[in-house]
Structure formats: C-alpha cells, structure tokens
N, C-alpha and C positions, 0 to 999 in steps of 0.2 A: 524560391522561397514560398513556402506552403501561408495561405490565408487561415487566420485564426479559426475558419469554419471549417477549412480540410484542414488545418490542423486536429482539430477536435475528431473530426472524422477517421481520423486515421488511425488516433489513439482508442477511438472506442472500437473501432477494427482491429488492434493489434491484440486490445484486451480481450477480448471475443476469441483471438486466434491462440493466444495463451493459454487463456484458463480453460480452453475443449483441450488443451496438449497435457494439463498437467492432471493426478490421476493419484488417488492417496483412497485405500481403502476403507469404507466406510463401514459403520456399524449397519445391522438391523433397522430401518425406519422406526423412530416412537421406542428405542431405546432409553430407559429411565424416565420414560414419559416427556421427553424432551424432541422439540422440534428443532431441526436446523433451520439459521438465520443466515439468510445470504444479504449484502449491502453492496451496493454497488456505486461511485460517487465519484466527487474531485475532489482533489488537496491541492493545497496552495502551501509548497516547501520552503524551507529555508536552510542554509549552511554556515555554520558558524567556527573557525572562520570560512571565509569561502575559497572555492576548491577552486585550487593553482594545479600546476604541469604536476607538481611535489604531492605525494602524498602525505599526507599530516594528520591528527585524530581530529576529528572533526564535528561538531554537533551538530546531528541531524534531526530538523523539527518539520511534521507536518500538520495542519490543521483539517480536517474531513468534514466533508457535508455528503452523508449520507441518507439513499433510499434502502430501508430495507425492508425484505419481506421477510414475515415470520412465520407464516404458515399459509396456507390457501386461500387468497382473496384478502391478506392482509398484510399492508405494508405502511408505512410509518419513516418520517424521518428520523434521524440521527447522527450525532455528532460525533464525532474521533479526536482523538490529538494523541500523535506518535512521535515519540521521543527515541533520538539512540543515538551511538558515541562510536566512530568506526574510524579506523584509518582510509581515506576517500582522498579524490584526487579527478581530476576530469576524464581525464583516463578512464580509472577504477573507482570500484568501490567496493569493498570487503566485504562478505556474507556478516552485515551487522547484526546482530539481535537486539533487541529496543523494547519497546511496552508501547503499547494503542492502549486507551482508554474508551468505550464506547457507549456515549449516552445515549439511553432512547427514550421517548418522546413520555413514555409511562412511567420515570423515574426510576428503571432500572439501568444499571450498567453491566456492561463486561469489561473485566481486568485479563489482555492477552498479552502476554509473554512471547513474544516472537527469539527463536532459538534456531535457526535455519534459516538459509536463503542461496540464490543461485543468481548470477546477475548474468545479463548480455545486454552490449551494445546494436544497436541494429541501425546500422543509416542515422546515425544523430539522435536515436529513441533508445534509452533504460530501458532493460524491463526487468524486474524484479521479483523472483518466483520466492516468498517467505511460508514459512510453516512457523507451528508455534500451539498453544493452546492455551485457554481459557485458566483461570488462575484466580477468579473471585466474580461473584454474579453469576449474571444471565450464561447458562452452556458453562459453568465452572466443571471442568474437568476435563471437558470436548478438545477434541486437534480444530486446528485453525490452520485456512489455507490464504492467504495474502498474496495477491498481486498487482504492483502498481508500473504502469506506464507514463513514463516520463520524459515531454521534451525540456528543453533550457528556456528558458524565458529571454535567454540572453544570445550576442553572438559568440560560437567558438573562439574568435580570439578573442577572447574577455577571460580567457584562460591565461594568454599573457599577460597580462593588463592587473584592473581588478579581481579578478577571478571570477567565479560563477556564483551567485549569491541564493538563485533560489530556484524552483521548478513549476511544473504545475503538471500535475497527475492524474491520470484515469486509475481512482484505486475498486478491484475487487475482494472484498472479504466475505468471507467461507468460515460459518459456525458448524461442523460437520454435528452430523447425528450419533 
C-alpha cells in the first residue's frame, strides 16, 4: 500500500506521462489574439450513486483547485467544478461528456463542454484522456484537452460492500491556442 505522499507522487508522474502521450493539433500561437491557458490541480470526486461491480448511470461530480498559467510569468488560481452522467461501474467507466465550469481569480470564467474521452485502468489508477472545447468565456471556441488521474480513496473491495463513493484526482486541463 502506497503512502499518501507516493501516492501523490505517483499520480503527478502518471499525469506528466500522459499528457507528453496525448497530442491534438494546435492552432498558430496568438491565434484571435488569444493565449492558451493550461491548469494543472486536484479534485476531490464524488459518485452518486456509488459505483458497484454493476454498471449503472451514475453522477459524476468533481470539485478543482486549480493553478493555472495564462501566459508567461503569469499564473493565478482557479476553481473547476465538473459535472456528468455516464454509465460507470468499478470496472468501467463510459467515455462520459460532462461540463467544467472554470473560475479564475479576475472574474472570468470558462464554460467546457467535454464531448470525448478514452479511459485506462492501470495498476488501481484511472486515467482519463477528455477533449472537448470552450463553449462560453475565457478561449470560447478553443479545443480543450482534459486529463485526470485518479486513485480510490477507498479499498477494492468496497466494491462489494458499499461501493466506491469518491476519488481524488491529479486533473490537467489544456485551453489549446
């Protein structure tokens, strides 16, 4: 059993090993005069109801505390909250599309549309490769590249039991240019 501190290590490693793999092309720099916003953070998820052996529709909420940079030398927190409705299961979990919400710290947000996603288990860790784009605010129009690493907060068998009630996430999100 991994300690909360190589747990955390491991996930900011798997996110690092991730998102160098995934690869979406990108506009011109300074297209529409618009900078890409990358955030990088945790969520603290939750499943509603929570995910049994059975796969079942299932609300998926997560909360974000993010850092992100918005252009050179400037970075800012910011806040997420991601909502979606997937048929999920401890097993599985369905290429869900959902909505982030992203506030940042100057009073603007982004409205993303998550529409895409690829999942793997790996050794007891989600990862979860989303696309999606911008849809109101900050980068309205821009692709959105989403990935979140996720161990269980809980034991495997609390799949039989209880079920699995919530996660805790290494999320990166990608405001593409």
């Amino acid at each position: 059993m991994l300690s909360r501190r190589g747990t955390t290590v491991m996930l900011g490693f798997l996110a690092l090993v991730v998102s160098s793999l995934v690869w979406a092309p990108a506009a011109p720099a300074g297209t529409g005069g618009y900078e890409a916003v990358t955030c990088t953070g945790n969520a603290h998820g939750s499943y509603d109801p929570p995910l049994s052996l059975l796969s079942r529709e299932t609300r998926i909420h997560a909360d974000v505390r993010y850092t992100c940079t918005t252009g050179p030398g400037r970075t800012a927190p910011a806040t997420g909250s991601f909502d979606a409705v997937a048929p999920a299961s401890c097993i599985s979990l369905s290429s869900a599309s959902g909505t982030e919400t992203v506030r940042y710290t100057d009073g603007s947000r982004s409205v993303i549309v998550i529409d895409g996603a690829t999942t793997a288990r790996v050794g007891g860790v989600l990862v979860v490769l989303q696309s999606g784009r911008v849809t109101e605010g900050r980068g309205e129009g821009h692709y959105v590249r989403r990935t979140v690493t996720s161990l269980s907060q809980q034991l495997p068998t609390d799949c039989l039991t209880s079920g699995l009630q919530g996660t805790r996430s290494a999320v990166q999100l990608e405001i593409l240019p």
